[in-house]
N, C-alpha and C positions, 0 to 999 in steps of 0.2 A: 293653087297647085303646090304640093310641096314637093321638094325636089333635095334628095336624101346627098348629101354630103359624101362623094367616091372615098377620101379618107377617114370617112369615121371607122374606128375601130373600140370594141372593150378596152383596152390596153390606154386609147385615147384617151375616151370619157373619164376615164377612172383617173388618169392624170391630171384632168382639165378640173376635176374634183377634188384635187389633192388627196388621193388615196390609190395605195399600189395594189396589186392586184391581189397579195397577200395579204394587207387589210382587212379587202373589199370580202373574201372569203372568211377570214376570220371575223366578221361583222367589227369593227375596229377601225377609227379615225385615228392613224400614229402619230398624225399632225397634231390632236391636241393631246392624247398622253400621255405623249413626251417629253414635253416640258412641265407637263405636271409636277411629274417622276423629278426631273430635276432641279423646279421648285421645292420639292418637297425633300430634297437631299442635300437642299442648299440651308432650308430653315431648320433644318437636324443640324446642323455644323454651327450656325447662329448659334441657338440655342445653348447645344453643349460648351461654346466659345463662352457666351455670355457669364453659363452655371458657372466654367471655373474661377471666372474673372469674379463674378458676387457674391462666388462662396468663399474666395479666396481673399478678398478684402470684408466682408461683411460673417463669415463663419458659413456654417452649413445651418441656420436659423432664419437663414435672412431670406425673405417671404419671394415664391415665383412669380409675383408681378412684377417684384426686382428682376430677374430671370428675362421675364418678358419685353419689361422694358430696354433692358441693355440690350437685349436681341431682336429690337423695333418692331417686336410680332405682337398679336395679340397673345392676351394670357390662354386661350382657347386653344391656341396653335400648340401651346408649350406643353397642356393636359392630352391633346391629342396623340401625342409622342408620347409624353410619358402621364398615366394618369393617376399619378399619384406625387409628390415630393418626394415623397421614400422612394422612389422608384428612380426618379433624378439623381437625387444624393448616391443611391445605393450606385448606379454607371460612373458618376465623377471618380467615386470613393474607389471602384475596381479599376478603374481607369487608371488613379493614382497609384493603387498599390502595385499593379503591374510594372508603372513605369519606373517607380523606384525598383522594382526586383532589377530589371532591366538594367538601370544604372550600375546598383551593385555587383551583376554580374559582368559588367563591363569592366569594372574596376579590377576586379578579378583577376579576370581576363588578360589584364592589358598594363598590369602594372605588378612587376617582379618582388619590390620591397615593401613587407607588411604596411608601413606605416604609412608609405605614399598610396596605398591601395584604398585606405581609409580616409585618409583624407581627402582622397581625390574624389570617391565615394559623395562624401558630405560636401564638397564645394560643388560638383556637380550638382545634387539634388537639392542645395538653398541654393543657387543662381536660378535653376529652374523653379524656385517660388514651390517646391514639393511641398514644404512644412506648414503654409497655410490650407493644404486642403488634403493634409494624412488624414484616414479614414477614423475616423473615432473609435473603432474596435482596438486599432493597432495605439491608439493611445491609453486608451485602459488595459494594455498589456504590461505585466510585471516581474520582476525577479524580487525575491527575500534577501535580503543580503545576508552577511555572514553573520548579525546581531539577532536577527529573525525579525528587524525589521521591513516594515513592504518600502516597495518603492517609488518612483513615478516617472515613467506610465506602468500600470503594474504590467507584470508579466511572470511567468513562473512554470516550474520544469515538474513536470511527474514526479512523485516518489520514487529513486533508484533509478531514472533515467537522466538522459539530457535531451527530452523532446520536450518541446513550448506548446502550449496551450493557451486557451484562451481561458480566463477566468473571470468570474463575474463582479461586476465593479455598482455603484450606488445605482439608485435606479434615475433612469434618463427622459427626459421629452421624445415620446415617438417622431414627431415633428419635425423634431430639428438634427437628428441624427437617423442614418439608415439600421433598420434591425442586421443583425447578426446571422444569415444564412450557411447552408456549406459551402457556397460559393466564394463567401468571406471571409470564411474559416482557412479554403484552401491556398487562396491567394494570399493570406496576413501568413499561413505557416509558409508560405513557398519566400515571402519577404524575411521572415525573423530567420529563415534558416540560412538565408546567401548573404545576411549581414553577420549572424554572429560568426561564418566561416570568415568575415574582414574583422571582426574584434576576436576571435579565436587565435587569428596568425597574429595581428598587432601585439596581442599578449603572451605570445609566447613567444614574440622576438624579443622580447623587454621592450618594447617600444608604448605598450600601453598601461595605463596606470592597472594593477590586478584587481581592481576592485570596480573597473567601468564594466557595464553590461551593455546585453543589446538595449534595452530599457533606457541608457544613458545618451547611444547613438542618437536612439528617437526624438529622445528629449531634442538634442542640439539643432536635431535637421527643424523640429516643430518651432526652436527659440531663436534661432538664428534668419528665420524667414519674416521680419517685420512687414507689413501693409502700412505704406507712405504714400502718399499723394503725388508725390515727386518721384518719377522711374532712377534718375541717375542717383537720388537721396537714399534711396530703396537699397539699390545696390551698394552703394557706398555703407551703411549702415548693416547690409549684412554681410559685409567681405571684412568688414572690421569687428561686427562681432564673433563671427567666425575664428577668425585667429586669435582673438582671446579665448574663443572655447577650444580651439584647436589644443592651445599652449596647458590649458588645466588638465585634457586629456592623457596627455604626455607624461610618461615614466621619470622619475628625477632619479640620478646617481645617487646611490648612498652617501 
């Protein structure tokens, strides 16, 4: 004989099931989902942690099983996010140049005299290790200098303006560098233009040498960011090559 349960209720069963009643309507187990979702939010942050760190010691060449490995996924997990390399490089590389803009608008921002604005600029983005993983567009950008020779990284202004552009440099390994989008376009002009307003002011207070370009800045952030094995060796080598490039930057008294 069976004999029906006075407290059964939908409301019950559905709980006793681990599923709420809006679930249970939506055909939907939120119990397993859920953590799906933030598994899968957890191995996007691995991942993009790992990229910086092995593109940032190894270049943007160095192979997504690298990638995989630092980020203990399989190499499956890291093509399912992004399916392609180019597609990796191309999020670190935007990633990067944002966060420099970002910087230098801080500097900006937040420091009154040309030459500390600049500096603080460039100590800023070598402690944050920026210079091992500028985007290669923004390092094949150039100025001509005043001999009409090129520079390095190039970079170079319109005819009768002073807007940067990007111009085209030796041809490159698809592979190991991200193509050149407008997205890359937009974000390398929105970087070259909130730095050369820090080498714009530095050289018109006399504080910077007339002949450094934005071109020059890059250089430094890219030279002064060494990859050491040793983190406090790291920084000690780029806080002191820094102040010797800081000191070449610098205006002398006639």
């Amino acid at each position: 004989m069976h004999v029906q349960d006075s407290h059964w209720s939908p409301a019950s069963a559905l709980a006793a099931g681990g599923m709420t009643m809006s679930a249970a309507g939506n055909g939907r187990d939120t119990s397993r989902t859920t953590p799906l979702r933030v598994d899968a939010q957890r191995n996007l942050e691995h991942v993009l942690r790992a990229a910086r760190e092995v593109f940032g010691e190894l270049g943007y060449g160095a192979p997504m099983e690298d990638v995989a490995r630092r980020a203990r996924v399989g190499v499956g997990t890291v093509y399912r996010r992004f399916p392609s390399k180019d597609v990796l490089v191309r999020r670190i590389a935007e990633e990067e140049t944002s966060r420099l803009t970002d910087q230098a608008r801080a500097a900006l921002g937040q420091e009154d005299e040309p030459w500390s604005a600049l500096s603080r600029f460039l100590r800023t983005s070598v402690a944050s290790g920026a210079g091992r993983l500028l985007p290669p567009q923004v390092l094949r950008v150039s100025v001509e200098d005043g001999a009409g020779g090129p520079r390095v990284p190039q970079q170079r202004t319109q005819p009768g303006t002073t807007e940067l552009r990007l111009v085209p440099d030796q041809p490159v390994a698809v592979a190991s560098v991200p193509a050149v989008g407008v997205e890359d376009d937009a974000g390398t002009s929105a970087l070259l233009e909130v730095v050369g307003q820090l080498v714009d002011r530095a050289r018109a207070a006399g504080e910077l040498r007339a002949d450094v370009s934005v071109s020059d800045v890059l250089l430094v952030i890219a030279t002064a960011a060494p990859a050491l094995p040793d983190a406090a060796q790291q920084a000690a080598a780029s806080a002191r090559l820094l102040d010797i490039l800081l000191e070449g930057l610098r205006s002398r008294p006639a």
